[in-house]
N, C-alpha and C positions, 0 to 999 in steps of 0.2 A: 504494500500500500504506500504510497507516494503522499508524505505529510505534505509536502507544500499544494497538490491536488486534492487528495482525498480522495482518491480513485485508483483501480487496479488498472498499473504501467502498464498490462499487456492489451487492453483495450482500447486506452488513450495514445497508448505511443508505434501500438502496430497494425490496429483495427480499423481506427479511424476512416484512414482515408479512402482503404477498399471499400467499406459500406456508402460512403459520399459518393463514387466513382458511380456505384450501382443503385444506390435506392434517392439521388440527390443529383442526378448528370450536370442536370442546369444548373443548380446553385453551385456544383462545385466549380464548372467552369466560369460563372460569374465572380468568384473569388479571385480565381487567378487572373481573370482579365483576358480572358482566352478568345478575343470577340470572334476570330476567324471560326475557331471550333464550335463556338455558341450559335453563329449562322446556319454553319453544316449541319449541328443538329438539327435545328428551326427548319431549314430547308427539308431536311431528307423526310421531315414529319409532316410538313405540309403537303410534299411530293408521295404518300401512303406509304413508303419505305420502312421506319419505323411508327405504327401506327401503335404502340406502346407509349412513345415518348410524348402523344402528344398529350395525353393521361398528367404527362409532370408539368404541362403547363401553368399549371396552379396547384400545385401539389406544395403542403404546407411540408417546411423544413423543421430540425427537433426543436427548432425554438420558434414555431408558430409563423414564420414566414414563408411566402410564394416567393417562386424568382422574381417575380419585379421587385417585389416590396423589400428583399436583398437588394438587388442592385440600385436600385432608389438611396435604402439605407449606407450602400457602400458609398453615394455619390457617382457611381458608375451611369453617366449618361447614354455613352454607345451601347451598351449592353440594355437600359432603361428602353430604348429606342426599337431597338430587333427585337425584343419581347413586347411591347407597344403594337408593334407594327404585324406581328402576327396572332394578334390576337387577344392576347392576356387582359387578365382582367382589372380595370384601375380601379376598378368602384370594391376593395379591401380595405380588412383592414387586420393589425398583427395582433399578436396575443394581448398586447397591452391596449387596445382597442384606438391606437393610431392609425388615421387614413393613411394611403399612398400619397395624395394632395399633401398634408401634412407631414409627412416623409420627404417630400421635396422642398418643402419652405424648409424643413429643418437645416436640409444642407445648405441653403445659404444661395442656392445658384440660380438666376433667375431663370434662365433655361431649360434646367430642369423643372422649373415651377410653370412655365408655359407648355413644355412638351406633356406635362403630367395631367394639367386641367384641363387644356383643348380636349386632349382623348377623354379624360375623364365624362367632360360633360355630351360627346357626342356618344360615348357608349348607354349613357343616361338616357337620351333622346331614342337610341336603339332600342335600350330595356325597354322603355316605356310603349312604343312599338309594338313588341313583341308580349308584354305582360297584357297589356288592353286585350289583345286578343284572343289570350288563354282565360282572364280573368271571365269576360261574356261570354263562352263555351263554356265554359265549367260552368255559370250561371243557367243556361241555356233550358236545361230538362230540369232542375228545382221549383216546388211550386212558385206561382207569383205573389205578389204582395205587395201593399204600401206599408210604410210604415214611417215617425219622427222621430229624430235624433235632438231632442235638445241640448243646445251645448251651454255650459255658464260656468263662467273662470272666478275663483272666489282664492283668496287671499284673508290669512291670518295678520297680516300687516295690516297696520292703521291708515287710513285715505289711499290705500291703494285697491280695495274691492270695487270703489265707484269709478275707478278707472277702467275696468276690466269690462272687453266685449261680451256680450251673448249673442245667439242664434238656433235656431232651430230648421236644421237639414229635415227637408220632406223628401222620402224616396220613394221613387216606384220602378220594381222592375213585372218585366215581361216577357218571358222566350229570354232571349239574348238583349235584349234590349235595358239600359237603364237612365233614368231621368233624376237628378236631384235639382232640387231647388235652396236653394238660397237669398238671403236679405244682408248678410255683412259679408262684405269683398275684399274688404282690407282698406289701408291709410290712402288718401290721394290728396297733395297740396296740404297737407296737415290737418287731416280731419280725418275719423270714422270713415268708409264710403260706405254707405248705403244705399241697398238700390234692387233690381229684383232678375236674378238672373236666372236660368235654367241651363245644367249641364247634361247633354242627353247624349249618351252613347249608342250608337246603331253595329249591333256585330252584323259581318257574315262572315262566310265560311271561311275565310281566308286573310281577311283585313277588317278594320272597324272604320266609323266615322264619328267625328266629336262636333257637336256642333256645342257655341255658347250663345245663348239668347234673352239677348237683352230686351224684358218687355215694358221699361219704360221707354228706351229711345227708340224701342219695335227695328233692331235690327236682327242678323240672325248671321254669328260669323263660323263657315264651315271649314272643319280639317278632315283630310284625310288622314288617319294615323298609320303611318306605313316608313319603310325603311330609305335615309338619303344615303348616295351616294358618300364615300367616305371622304372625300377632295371637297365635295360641296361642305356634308357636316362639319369637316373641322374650321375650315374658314368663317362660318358661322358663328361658333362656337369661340374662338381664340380671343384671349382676351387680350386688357388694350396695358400697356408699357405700366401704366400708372397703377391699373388695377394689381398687378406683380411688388410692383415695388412696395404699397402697401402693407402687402400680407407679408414679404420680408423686414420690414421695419413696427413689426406688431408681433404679440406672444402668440404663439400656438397654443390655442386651447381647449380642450376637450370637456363635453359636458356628459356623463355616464349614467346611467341609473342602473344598479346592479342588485342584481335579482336572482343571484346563487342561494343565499341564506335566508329566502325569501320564507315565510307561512303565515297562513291563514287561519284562523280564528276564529269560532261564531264569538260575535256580541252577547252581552249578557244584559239584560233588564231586572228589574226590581233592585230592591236593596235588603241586607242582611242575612238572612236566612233564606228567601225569597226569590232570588236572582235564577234566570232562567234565562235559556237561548231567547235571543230576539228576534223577534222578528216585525215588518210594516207593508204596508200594504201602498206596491205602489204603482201606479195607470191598473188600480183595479185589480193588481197578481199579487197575491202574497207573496212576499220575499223573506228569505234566510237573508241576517243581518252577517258579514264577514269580514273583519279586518284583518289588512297583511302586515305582518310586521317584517323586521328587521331588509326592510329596503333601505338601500343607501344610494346617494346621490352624491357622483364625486365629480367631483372638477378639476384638472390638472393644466398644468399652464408649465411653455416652454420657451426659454428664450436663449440658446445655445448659438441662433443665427442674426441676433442684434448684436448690435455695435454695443461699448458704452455707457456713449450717451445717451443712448435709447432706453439702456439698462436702468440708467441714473434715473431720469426723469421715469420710468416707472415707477422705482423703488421709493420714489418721493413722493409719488401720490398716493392718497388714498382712497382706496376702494369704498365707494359709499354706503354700500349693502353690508360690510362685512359686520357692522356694530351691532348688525339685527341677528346675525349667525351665532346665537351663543351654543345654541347645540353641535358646530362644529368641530371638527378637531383636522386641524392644518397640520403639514409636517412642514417642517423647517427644509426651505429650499437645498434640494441633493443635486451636486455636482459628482458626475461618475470619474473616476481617477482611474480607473486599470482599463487598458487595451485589449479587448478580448481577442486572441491568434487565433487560425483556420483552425486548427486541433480541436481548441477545446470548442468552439463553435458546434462543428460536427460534434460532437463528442457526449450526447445525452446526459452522462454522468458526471459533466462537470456544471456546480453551479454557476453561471455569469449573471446574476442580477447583481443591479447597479454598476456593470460595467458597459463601457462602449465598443463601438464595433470602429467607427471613420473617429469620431470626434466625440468629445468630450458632451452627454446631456447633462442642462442643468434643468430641473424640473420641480415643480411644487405640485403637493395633492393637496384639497384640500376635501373631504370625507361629512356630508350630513344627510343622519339619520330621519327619514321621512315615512308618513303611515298612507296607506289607501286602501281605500274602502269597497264593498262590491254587495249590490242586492240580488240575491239568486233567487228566482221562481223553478220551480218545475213542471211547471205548467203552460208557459210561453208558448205559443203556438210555433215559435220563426224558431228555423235551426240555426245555429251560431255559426256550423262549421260550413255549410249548402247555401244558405244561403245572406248571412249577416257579414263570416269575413272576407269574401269574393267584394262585398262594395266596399269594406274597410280599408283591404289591398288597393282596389281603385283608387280611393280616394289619395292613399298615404301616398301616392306616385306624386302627387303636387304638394300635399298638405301637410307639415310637419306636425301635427295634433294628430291627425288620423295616423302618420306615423307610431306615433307614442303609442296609443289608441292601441295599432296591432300589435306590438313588441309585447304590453300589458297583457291582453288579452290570447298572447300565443303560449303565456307560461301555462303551466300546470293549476288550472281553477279549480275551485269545487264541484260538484255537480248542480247541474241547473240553469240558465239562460240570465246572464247579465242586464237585469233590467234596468238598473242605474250602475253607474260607475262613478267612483271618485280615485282620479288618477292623479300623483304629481309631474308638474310641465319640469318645473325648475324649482330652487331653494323653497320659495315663499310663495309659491301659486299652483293651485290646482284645477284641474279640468274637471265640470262633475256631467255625467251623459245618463240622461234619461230617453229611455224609448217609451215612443205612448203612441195614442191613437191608430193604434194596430187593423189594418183592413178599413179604416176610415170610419171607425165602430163608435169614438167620440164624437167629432164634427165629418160632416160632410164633407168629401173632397171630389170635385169636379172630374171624371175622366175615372173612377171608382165605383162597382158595382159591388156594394154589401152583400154578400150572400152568409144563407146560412143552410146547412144541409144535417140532420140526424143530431142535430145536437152542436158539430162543428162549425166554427163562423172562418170563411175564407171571403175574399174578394177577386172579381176579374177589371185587368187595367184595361182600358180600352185604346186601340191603335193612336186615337187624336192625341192622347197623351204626348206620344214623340214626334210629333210634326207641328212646327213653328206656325201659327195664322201667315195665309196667304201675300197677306199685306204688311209682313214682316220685313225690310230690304236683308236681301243675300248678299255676304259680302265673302272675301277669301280672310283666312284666318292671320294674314300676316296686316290685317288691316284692325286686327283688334285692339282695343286703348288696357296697355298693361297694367293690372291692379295685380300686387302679389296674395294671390290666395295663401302662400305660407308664410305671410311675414309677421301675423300675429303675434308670436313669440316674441320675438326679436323687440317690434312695437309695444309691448306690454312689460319687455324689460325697459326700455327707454322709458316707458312711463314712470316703473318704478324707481329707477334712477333719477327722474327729473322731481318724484315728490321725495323721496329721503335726501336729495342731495343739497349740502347743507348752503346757503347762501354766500360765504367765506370762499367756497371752491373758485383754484385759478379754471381759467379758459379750457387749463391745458389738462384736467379732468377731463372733459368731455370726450379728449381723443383718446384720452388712456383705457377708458370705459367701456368704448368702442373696441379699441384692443383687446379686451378680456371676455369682449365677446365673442363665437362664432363667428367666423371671420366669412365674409360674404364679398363674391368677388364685385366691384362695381362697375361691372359693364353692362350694357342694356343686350349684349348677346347673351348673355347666361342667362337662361331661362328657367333655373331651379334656384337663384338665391335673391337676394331683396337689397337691389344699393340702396344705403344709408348713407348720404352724405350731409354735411354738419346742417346746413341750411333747412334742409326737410325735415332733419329732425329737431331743430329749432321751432318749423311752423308747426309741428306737431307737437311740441310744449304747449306753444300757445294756445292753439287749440283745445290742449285737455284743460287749461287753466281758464281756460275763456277769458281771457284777458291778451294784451297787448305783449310780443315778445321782452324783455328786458335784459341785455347781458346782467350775468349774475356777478355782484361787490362783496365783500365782503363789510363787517359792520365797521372793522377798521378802517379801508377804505373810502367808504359812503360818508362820512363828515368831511375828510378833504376834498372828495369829487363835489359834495355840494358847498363849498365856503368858495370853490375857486367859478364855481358857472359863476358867467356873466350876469347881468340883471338884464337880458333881453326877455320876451315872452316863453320862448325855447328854451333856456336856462331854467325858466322859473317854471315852466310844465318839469322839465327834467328831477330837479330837487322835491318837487312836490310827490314823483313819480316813487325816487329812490327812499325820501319818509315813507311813503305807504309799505316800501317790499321790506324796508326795517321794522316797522312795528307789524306787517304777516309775521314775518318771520319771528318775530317773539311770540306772538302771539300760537302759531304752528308751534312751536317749541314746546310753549306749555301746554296747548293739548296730549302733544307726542308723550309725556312725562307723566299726564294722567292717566292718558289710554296706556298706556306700559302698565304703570301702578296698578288699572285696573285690571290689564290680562295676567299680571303677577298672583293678584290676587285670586282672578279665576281659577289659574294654574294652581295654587296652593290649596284650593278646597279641593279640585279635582283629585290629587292626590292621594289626601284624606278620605276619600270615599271608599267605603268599606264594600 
C-alpha cells in the first residue's frame, strides 16, 4: 500500500492506463492531446467502422465526465471542436452538477466560450424539435381533458409576496393536439405584461406546428417546429463579443436543489394526544397532507477566471439577500492547490477532490435547508405519468418553473395525484400549483363538453378549440414581439433584491448582483435566456415601486447631495425627492424590524408546539 496514495501500487502504477486505453479511448486520447488520433477515431465511427466507439461519445469517465466536458475542463479547444462537430452533446453537465457552458467560462478563453454556447444553444433549438414531437405522440392515445394549473409565488420575506406574479394555465388537450392558455407573459418596458395569449400545438406524424395567438391584438404567429440546417443554426445562435466578455468578467454560479436525502412525511393535525395524519380537501378531492424534508438548496459561485480587480470589487460588496439566510451554512471560499496527473485521474481509487485538473478552482458553496409540500388525492381522475407530465415536459422546454415543476415531481412521490404543490424556486420563494376545474366541472369552458357516463365524469374538447378565428392576421413566427416566458425567476429575484437592498448600496451592487446570478447571455439570438440589462431592470424597479426611478444614496451621502443643489426649481424637486427616499427608508426599516420581531416570535411558539 502506497502511504503517500492510499492505494495498491499494482493498480495505480501498472493498470491504469491499459483500462483508459480500453474502456476510456476518447478521454484518454484527449489527455495527451493526440488530436490526429482523436479525428481517426471520430472518423472511423462516423464512417460505421467502429460502431462500438460511437457508444463512448458520451460515455461518463470515473470521475463523472464525457469527453467534451474533459477536454472543455482541460482547456483543450481543438479536441472541444472535433467532439463538437461530431456530434457530442453540450447540453451536460459533471458530477458536481457544472454545465459544459460553465466549463468554458471557467477557462478563461473567450473562444472557447463562443464555440461552446453557439453549439450549445442550437443543439437546444434541435432538442426542442425533436422533444415537441415525441412529447404529442406519446400524448396522442391518452384520454383527453381540460384541466387548470394555478400558479402563485408566495414568499416568507417581508414586502416581497406583493411582488410576486400569479397565473392560472388553462389546458386542453386532444388526440395529439394541445392548447394552453395564459394571462402573464412576463416583464416588457418594466412592467408585468399582461395580456391573453394561447399556445396551441398541432402534432403529426412526423413534425409538429406551434402557433402563438394573440387575442387581444387578434394576431396569430405560426412555427413550424422542425430541424435547421446546422450552418444556418449556429449563425443564428452565436453570440455577440460583448455578451462573452461579460460572463468572463462575472462569477460562475450554480443554483442546485438537491434531493438525494430527500423524505416525505404525512402532516399531522390536532394537538397533544390527538394528533392524526392530515388531511384537506382541495378543488373538491380529498388530499393526504405530505411534507418533504431535508431538501437543500445550494448555491456555488466561481471565480478562478477573473482578474483581481474583479475579485476585489466582488469581495467588497455585499450581497443583499444574505442577512435574511440565517439558516444557511457557507463554506469558506476553497482554492484547490494539488495538480491532479493522468494516473490518478484514470485511477478510480485515488481520491482527487478539491484538486485540479488545468488550473487552480477557487469556489464557494453556500448550503440552505428548505421544506415542500404536496397534497395527494387518490382519486384524481388525470394520470400524472399519461397524461399531466407529457405537458409539464412541454412546457419546461421554454419555462424555467415548469422546469422545476418536472425535476420535483420526477422524484420518488407518495402514492396519489399531486393536486397542489408547494415547490421551492430559490432561497426565499416558493411556487404553490393547484389543479382545479377538472373536465370544466366548476365553471364552464367554451370549446368543452361535460360529460358524464356510469358514474365517471370525463369531457370531449372540440376541434374549434385549436384553430385561431378567421379574422385573426397570420403572421411567420420570426415576426413575433419577444416577451420571455422564462424570465420570471430571474424578474422576481430583481424584485427581491431591489426591496431588501439597503438605500446606502454603491451603483456598483447592482452589477455585482447580476453577477451572482444565473448568468444569461444578452443577445436577442439566444432564445432560451432573458437579457437583463441595467436600464430595464431599472424600469422594472420603478414599476414595482410605482413611483419615479431614483439612483439609490446613501443616508450619508443624501445631506451633501442636497446642501450643494442649486436653488433652481430642478434642484428643489430633486432635495424634496431625496427627503422622501430618506424618511421610506426609515420608515421601511422599522417595519422590516417589526415584521422580523414578529416572525421570530411566530417561529418560537411554533416550536413549542407539542
Amino acid at each position: 500500500m502506497s502511504s503517500s496514495e492510499g492505494r495498491p501500487e499494482l493498480v495505480s502504477g501498472q493498470r491504469w492506463e491499459a483500462r483508459a486505453r480500453v474502456d476510456f479511448p476518447l478521454h484518454y486520447l484527449i489527455w495527451l492531446r493526440e488530436h490526429k488520433l482523436l479525428e481517426e477515431k471520430l472518423d472511423a465511427t462516423g464512417s460505421g467502422q467502429q460502431p462500438a466507439v460511437k457508444n463512448q461519445l458520451d460515455k461518463l469517465d470515473p470521475r463523472g465526465r464525457t469527453p467534451l466536458m474533459l477536454a472543455i475542463t482541460l482547456g483543450d479547444i481543438e479536441s472541444t471542436r472535433l467532439l463538437i462537430t461530431r456530434g457530442a452533446n453540450v447540453n451536460v453537465k459533471n458530477d458536481e452538477g457544472w454545465t459544459a457552458l460553465q466549463e468554458a467560462i471557467a477557462t478563461g478563453d473567450p473562444e472557447m466560450v463562443k464555440l461552446v454556447m453557439e453549439h450549445r444553444d442550437y443543439q437546444r433549438h434541435s432538442d426542442r424539435a425533436t422533444d415537441v414531437s415525441k412529447l404529442l405522440k406519446l400524448l396522442e392515445e391518452s384520454p383527453d381533458f381540460y384541466v387548470e394549473m394555478k400558479w402563485e409565488f408566495i414568499s416568507w420575506v417581508p414586502l416581497v409576496s406583493r411582488m410576486c406574479p400569479s397565473d392560472t394555465y388553462k389546458i386542453f388537450k386532444q388526440g395529439s393536439n394541445v392548447r394552453i392558455d395564459t394571462t402573464l407573459l412576463g416583464f416588457d418596458q418594466g412592467n408585468w405584461e399582461r395580456g391573453n395569449l394561447s399556445y396551441i400545438f398541432l402534432g403529426q406524424s412526423k413534425s409538429a406546428t406551434f402557433l402563438e395567438v394573440d387575442h387581444e391584438a387578434h394576431r396569430v404567429y405560426v412555427e413550424e417546429i422542425q430541424m435547421i440546417p446546422l450552418d444556418q443554426g449556429i449563425e443564428v445562435m452565436r453570440p455577440s463579443d460583448d455578451t462573452i466578455a461579460s460572463r468572463l468578467s462575472a462569477p460562475i454560479v450554480s443554483f442546485d436543489i438537491d434531493t438525494k436525502k430527500i423524505s416525505f412525511e404525512r402532516n399531522k393535525s390536532g394537538i397533544w394526544g390527538w394528533r392524526q395524519d392530515k388531511s384537506e380537501i382541495i378543488s373538491d378531492y380529498n388530499c393526504k397532507v405530505f411534507n418533504a424534508s431535508n431538501v437543500e438548496f445550494v448555491t456555488k459561485s466561481r471565480t478562478e477566471h477573473m482578474n483581481e480587480t474583479e475579485k476585489a470589487k466582488l469581495n467588497n460588496t455585499k450581497n443583499p439577500i444574505q442577512s435574511i439566510l440565517g439558516s444557511s451554512e457557507e463554506t469558506c471560499p476553497v482554492k484547490s492547490e494539488l495538480e491532479v496527473t493522468m494516473a490518478e485521474y484514470f485511477d478510480e481509487l485515488v481520491d482527487i477532490k478539491g484538486r485540479y485538473i488545468r488550473k487552480p478552482i477557487e469556489q464557494t458553496t453556500k448550503v440552505t435547508k428548505i421544506k415542500a409540500n404536496l397534497w395527494l388525492s387518490e382519486d384524481y381522475p388525470l394520470s400524472l405519468k399519461e397524461q399531466i407530465m407529457p405537458i409539464v415536459d412541454l412546457m419546461a422546454i421554454t419555462s424555467s418553473h415548469f422546469a422545476k415543476l418536472k425535476d420535483f415531481i420526477e422524484m420518488q412521490l407518495p402514492s396519489g395525484f399531486p393536486v397542489k404543490i408547494e415547490i421551492p424556486l430559490y432561497h426565499i420563494s416558493n411556487a404553490q400549483i393547484t389543479f382545479g376545474n377538472l373536465f370544466g366541472t366548476d365553471k364552464a369552458i367554451e370549446g368543452v363538453q361535460t360529460l358524464e357516463n356510469n358514474g365517471k365524469i370525463f369531457c370531449v374538447v372540440e376541434d374549434s378549440v385549436f384553430f385561431p378565428p378567421r379574422s385573426y392576421v397570420v403572421l411567420g413566427a420570426e415576426q413575433r414581439r419577444q416577451i420571455g416566458m422564462d424570465n420570471d425567476e430571474e424578474l422576481l429575484q430583481f424584485a427581491v433584491r431591489q426591496s431588501l437592498l439597503e438605500t446606502g448600496a454603491e451603483e456598483d451592487q447592482v452589477d455585482i448582483w447580476e453577477a451572482l446570478q444565473v448568468q444569461r447571455p444578452n443577445t436577442p439570438n439566444d432564445l432560451y435566456f432573458d437579457p437583463a440589462d441595467e436600464e430595464l431592470q431599472r424600469a422594472i424597479h420603478a414599476s414595482l415601486t410605482e413611483c419615479t426611478f431614483v439612483p439609490a444614496v446613501s443616508q450619508s451621502e443624501a445631506p451633501d447631495l442636497v446642501e450643494n443643489a442649486a436653488a433652481d426649481d430642478a434642484d428643489a424637486d430633486l432635495k424634496a425627492v431625496l427627503r422622501l427616499s430618506i424618511e421610506e427608508k426609515r420608515q421601511a426599516e422599522l417595519q422590516a424590524r417589526m415584521e422580523e420581531e414578529m416572525l421570530e416570535k411566530i417561529l418560537q411558539l411554533s416550536l413549542t408546539e407539542k
